[in-house]
C-alpha positions in Angstrom: 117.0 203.9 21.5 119.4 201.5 20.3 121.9 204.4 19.1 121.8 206.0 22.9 122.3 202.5 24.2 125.3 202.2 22.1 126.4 205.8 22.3 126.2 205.4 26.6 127.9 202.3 26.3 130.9 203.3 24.2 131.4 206.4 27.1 131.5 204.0 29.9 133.9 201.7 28.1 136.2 204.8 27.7 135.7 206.2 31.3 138.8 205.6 33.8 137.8 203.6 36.9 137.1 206.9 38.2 137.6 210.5 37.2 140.2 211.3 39.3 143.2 209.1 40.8 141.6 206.1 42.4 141.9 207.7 46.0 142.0 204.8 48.4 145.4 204.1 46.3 146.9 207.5 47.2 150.1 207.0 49.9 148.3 208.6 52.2 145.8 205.9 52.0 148.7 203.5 52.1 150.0 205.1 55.4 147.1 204.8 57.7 148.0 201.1 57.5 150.4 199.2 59.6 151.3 196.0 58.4 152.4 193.4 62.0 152.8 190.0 62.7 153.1 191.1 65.9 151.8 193.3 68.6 152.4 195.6 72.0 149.1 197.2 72.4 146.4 196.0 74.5 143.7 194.9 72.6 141.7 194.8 74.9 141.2 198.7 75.2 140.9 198.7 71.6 137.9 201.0 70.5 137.3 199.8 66.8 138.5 196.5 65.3 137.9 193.8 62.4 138.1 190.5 61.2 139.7 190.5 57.7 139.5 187.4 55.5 140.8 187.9 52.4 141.8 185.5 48.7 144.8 188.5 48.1 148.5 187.8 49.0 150.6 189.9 50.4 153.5 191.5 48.1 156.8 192.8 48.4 155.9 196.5 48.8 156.6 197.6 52.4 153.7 200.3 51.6 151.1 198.8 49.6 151.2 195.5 50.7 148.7 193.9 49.9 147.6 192.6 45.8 145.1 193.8 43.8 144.8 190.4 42.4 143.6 187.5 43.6 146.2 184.7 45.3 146.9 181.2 44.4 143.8 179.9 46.8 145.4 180.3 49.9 143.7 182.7 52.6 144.9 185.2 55.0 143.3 186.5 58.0 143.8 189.9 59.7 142.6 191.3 63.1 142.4 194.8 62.0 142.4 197.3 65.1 142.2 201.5 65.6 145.6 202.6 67.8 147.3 205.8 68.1 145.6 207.5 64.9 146.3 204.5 62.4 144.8 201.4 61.6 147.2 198.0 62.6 146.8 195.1 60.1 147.6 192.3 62.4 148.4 189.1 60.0 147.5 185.4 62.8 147.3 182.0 61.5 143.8 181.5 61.3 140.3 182.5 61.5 140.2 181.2 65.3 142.9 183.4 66.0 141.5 186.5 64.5 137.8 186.3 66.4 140.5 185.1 69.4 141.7 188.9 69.7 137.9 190.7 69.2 137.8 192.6 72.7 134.1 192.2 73.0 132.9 188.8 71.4 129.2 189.3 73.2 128.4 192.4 70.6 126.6 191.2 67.6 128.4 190.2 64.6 128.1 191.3 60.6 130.0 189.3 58.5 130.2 191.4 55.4 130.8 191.3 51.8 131.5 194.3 49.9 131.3 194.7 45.7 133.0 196.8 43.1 135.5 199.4 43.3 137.1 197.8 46.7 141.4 197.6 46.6 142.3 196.6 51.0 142.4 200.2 52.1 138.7 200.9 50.7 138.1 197.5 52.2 139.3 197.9 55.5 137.8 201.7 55.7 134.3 200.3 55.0 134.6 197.5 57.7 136.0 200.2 60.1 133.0 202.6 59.1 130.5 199.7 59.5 132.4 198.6 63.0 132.1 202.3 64.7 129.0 203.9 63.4 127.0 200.8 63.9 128.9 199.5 67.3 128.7 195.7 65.6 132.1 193.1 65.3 132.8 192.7 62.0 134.1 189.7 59.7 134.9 191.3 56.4 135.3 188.9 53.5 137.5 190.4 51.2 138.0 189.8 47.6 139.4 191.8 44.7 136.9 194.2 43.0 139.0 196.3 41.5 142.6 196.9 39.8 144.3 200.8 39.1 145.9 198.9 35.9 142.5 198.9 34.3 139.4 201.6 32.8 135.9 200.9 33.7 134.8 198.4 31.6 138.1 196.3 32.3 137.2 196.6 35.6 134.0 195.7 35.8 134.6 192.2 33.9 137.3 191.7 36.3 135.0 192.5 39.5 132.4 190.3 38.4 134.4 187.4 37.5 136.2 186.8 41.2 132.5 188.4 42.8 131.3 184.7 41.2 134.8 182.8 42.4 134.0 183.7 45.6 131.8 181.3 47.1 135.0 178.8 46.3 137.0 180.3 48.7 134.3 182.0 51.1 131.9 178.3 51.3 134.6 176.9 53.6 135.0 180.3 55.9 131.0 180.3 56.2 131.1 176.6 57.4 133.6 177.6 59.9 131.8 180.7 61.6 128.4 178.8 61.2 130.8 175.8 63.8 131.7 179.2 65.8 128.5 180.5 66.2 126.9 177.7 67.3 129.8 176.3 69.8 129.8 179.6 71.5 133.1 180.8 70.6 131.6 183.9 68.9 129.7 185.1 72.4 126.1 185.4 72.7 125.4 188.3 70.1 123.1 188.2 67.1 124.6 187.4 63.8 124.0 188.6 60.4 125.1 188.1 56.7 125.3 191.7 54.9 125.6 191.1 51.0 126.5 194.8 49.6 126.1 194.9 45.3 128.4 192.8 43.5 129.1 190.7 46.9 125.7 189.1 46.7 127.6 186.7 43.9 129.0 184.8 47.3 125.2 183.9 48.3 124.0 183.4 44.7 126.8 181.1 43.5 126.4 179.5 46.6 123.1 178.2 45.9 123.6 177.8 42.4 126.9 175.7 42.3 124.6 173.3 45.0 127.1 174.2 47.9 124.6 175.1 50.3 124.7 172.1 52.8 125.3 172.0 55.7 124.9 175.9 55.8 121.2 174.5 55.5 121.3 171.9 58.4 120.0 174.5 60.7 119.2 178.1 61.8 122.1 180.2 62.8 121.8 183.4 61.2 119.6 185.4 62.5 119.4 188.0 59.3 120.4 187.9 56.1 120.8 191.1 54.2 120.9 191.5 50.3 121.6 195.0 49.9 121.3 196.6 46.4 122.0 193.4 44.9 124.5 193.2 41.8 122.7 190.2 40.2 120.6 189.5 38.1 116.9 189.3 39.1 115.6 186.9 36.9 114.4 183.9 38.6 115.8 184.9 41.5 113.1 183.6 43.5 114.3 180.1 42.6 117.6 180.4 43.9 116.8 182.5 47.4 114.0 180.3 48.3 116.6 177.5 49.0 118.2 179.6 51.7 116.4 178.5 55.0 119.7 179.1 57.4 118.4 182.5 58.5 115.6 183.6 60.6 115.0 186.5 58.5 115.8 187.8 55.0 116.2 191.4 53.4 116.4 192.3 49.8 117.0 196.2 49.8 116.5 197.8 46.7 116.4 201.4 44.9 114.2 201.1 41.1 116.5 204.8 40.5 120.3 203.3 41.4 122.4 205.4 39.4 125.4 202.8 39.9 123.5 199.5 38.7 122.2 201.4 35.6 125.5 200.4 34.2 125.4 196.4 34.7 121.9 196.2 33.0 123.3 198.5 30.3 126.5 196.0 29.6 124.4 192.7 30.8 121.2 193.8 29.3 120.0 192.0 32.7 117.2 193.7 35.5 119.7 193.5 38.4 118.0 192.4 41.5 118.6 195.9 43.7 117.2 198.1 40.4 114.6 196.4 38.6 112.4 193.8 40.6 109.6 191.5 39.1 107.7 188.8 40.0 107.5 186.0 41.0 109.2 187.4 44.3 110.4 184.7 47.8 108.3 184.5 50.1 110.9 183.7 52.3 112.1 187.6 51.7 111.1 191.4 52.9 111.7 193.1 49.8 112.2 197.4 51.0 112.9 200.1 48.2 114.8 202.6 49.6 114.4 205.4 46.8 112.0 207.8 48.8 114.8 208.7 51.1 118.2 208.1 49.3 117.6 209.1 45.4 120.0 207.5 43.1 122.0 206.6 46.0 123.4 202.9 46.0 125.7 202.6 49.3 123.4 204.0 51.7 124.2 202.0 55.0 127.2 203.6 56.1 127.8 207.3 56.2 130.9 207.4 54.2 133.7 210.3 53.1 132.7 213.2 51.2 128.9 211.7 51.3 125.9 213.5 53.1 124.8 211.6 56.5 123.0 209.1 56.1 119.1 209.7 56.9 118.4 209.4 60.1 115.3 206.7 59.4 117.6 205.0 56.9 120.0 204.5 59.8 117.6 203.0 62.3 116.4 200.6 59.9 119.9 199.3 59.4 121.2 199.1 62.8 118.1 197.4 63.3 119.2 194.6 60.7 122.8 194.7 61.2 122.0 194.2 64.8 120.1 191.3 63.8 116.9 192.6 65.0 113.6 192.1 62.7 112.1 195.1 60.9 108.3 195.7 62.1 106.6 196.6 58.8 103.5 197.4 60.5 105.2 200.5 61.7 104.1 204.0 60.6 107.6 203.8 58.9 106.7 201.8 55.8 103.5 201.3 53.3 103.1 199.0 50.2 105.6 199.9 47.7 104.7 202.3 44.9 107.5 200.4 42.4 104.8 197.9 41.2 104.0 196.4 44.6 106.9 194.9 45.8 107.5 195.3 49.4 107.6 198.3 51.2 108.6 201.6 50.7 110.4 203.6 53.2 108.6 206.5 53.7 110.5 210.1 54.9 
């Protein structure tokens, strides 16, 4: 066993970030993008549109313009809006500014955080993707999750290592939209926190580096969403039954995830969207997913090249996306066959 372990490790240290040239790189990538400080359209007949918060800086290159590396602490937010068969990265001073421009505050709101393998244009194509096929405003909080200067193993430890500088940066944003939300200035929609892999570092290091007040002082999210979480799972419990800003919480997990095979291989580490044990929150529906999706990881969004999404997959995360609460009791879901834990979602 040991030799395999060794043998499987040595091939993923040797891989490339990906077999083939990291697409989202490619100039025609690059292109869909339109870099403005300023704008002519009308925004509001704008069909699709994001808030982009990001810890990158802006570079010299008039076509990829924005780093792979993280900045010197100093954020920038984007409205990012759909016009005339590109996507217009519209740089304002501030995170008032950007929710300012959203057309249609009154939708409900997602303010998401992605995890590995993200450089802006995959960032701002999964916001987009998340915006349209799920009709929700989106606050994306962007971070660096991976370089084209590195192989996979490089890129991993360089993923995981801002993934758990986030909540430094991101604390400060989450005060703010927490002041937002409850002022009114966001509309009257429902509002939900979607972690996706590696970017549930934000919420753990949160609650482990003690800066959960005054996210804590009172109820204001109406889900929270842990979705095939990049963590560890150990003692988990410990850490998420602290979180009591949220009316509801979701840890989605898959015991057959193909992709987080690899972190408990390097970290030797259960990760909390693969391996579950006890003792689990009560403060959390724990749903494995595998019965429908396989070895799938990023199962919320139909995205490029992929099969759709299943159609009972995609009701059950409009549902939490929209910030609606999942009825267990359905016909939908039964105790979990992976020792237990939650429910499974049945086909």
């Amino acid at each position: 066993m040991y030799r395999l372990i060794t043998i499987l490790l040595l091939i993923f240290i040797s891989l490339p970030a990906y077999s083939q040239e990291y697409p989202f790189n490619k100039e025609a990538w690059w292109a869909r993008l339109v870099f403005e400080k300023n704008y002519k359209t009308d925004l509001s007949k704008v069909d699709t549109s994001i808030v982009v918060v990001t810890n990158r800086f802006v570079t010299k290159d008039s076509l990829r313009f924005m780093s792979e590396i993280r900045g010197e602490g100093e954020l920038l937010y984007f409205f990012v809006y759909a016009h005339a068969g590109r996507w217009h990265v519209l740089q304002v001073a501030n995170l008032e500014k950007a929710i300012g421009l959203v057309p249609h505050k009154n939708k409900d709101w997602v303010v998401y955080t992605e995890g590995m393998g993200k450089i802006f244009t995959a960032e701002v194509n999964r916001g987009m993707m998340m915006a349209s096929q799920h009709d929700v405003n989106v606050i994306m909080l962007d971070y660096p999750s991976i370089t084209t200067t590195k192989k996979q193993l490089g890129n991993y430890l360089f993923a995981i290592s801002n993934a758990r500088q986030t909540y430094k940066d991101y604390v400060p944003v989450l005060d703010t939209i927490q002041a937002y939300k409850l002022s009114g200035r966001m509309g009257n929609g429902n509002l939900s926190l979607f972690f996706h892999s590696m970017g549930n570092y934000l919420l753990r290091q949160t609650v482990k580096k003690k800066k959960l007040e005054p996210l804590n002082d009172v109820v204001w999210v109406d889900n929270i969403v842990l979705n095939a979480p990049c963590v560890p799972q150990a003692r988990h419990a410990k850490w998420l039954n602290k979180v009591v800003f949220a009316e509801n919480i979701y840890v989605q997990y898959n015991p057959e995830d193909k992709t987080l095979f690899w972190p408990e291989l390097i970290n030797k580490k259960r990760q909390l969207g693969r391996r579950l044990r006890r003792p689990l929150s009560p403060n959390a529906h724990y749903v494995n997913f595998n019965k429908l999706v396989g070895e799938e990881h990023s199962y919320f969004i139909t995205l490029r090249q992929k099969q759709p999404i299943p159609k009972e997959v995609w009701n059950y995360y409009n549902t939490v996306l929209h910030g609606r609460q999942v009825d267990f009791n359905h016909g939908k879901y039964s105790t979990s066959a992976y020792n237990g834990i939650g429910y499974d979602m049945l086909p």
